[in-house]
C-alpha positions in Angstrom: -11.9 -0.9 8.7 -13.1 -4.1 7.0 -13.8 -7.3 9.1 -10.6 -9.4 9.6 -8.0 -6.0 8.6 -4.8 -5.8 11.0 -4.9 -2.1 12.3 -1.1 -1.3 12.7 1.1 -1.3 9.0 4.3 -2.1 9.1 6.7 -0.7 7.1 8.4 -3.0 4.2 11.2 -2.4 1.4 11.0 -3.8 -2.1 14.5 -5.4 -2.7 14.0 -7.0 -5.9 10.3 -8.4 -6.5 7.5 -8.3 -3.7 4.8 -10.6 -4.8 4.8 -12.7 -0.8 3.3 -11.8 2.0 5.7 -11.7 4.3 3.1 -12.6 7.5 1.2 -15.4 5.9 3.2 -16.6 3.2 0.6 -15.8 0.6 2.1 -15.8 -2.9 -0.3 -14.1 -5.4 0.5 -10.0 -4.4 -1.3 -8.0 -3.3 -4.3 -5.1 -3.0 -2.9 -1.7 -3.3 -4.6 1.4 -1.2 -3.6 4.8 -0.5 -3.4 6.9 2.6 -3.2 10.6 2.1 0.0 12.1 3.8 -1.8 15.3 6.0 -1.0 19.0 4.8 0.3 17.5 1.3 -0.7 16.2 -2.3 0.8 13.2 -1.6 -0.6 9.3 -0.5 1.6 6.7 1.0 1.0 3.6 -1.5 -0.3 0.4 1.4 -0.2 -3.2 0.5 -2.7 -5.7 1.5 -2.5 -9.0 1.9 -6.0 -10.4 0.3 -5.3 -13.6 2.4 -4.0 -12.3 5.9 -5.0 -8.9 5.8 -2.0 -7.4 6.5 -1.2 -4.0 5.8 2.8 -2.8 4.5 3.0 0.8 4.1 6.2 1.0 1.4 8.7 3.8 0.4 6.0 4.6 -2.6 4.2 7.7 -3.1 1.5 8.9 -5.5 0.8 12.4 -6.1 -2.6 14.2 -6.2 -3.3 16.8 -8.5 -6.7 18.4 -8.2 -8.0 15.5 -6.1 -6.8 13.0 -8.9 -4.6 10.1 -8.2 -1.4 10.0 -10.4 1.0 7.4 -10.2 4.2 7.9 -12.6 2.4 10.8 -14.3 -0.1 8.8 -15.7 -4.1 9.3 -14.2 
């Protein structure tokens, strides 16, 4: 984990735009990373806060086919 990244990731729900960190107040979005669900072909899509660091694990998935990230069908 990089120097300054918050270890727990709290869950968060799009309602209509998300572009705020909701920690720090940072308004410019966010970094997007993925964390493979175990025993699937799935990843959990994370938010990161390039200001805070904090990390928002959202109701997102991505699917992996053949090890390949796709997001909407699209690699």
């Amino acid at each position: 984990m990089p120097p300054g990244a918050k270890e727990s990731i709290q869950q968060i729900k799009l309602d209509h735009e998300l572009h705020t960190c909701p920690d720090c107040g940072y308004t410019d979005g966010f970094h997007v990373s993925f964390k493979k669900v175990k025993s699937s072909k799935k990843c959990h899509v994370v938010l990161i806060c390039p200001q805070c660091h904090a990390r928002y694990q959202t109701e997102w998935k991505a699917s992996l086919d053949n090890e390949v990230l796709k997001l909407n069908g699209r690699t």
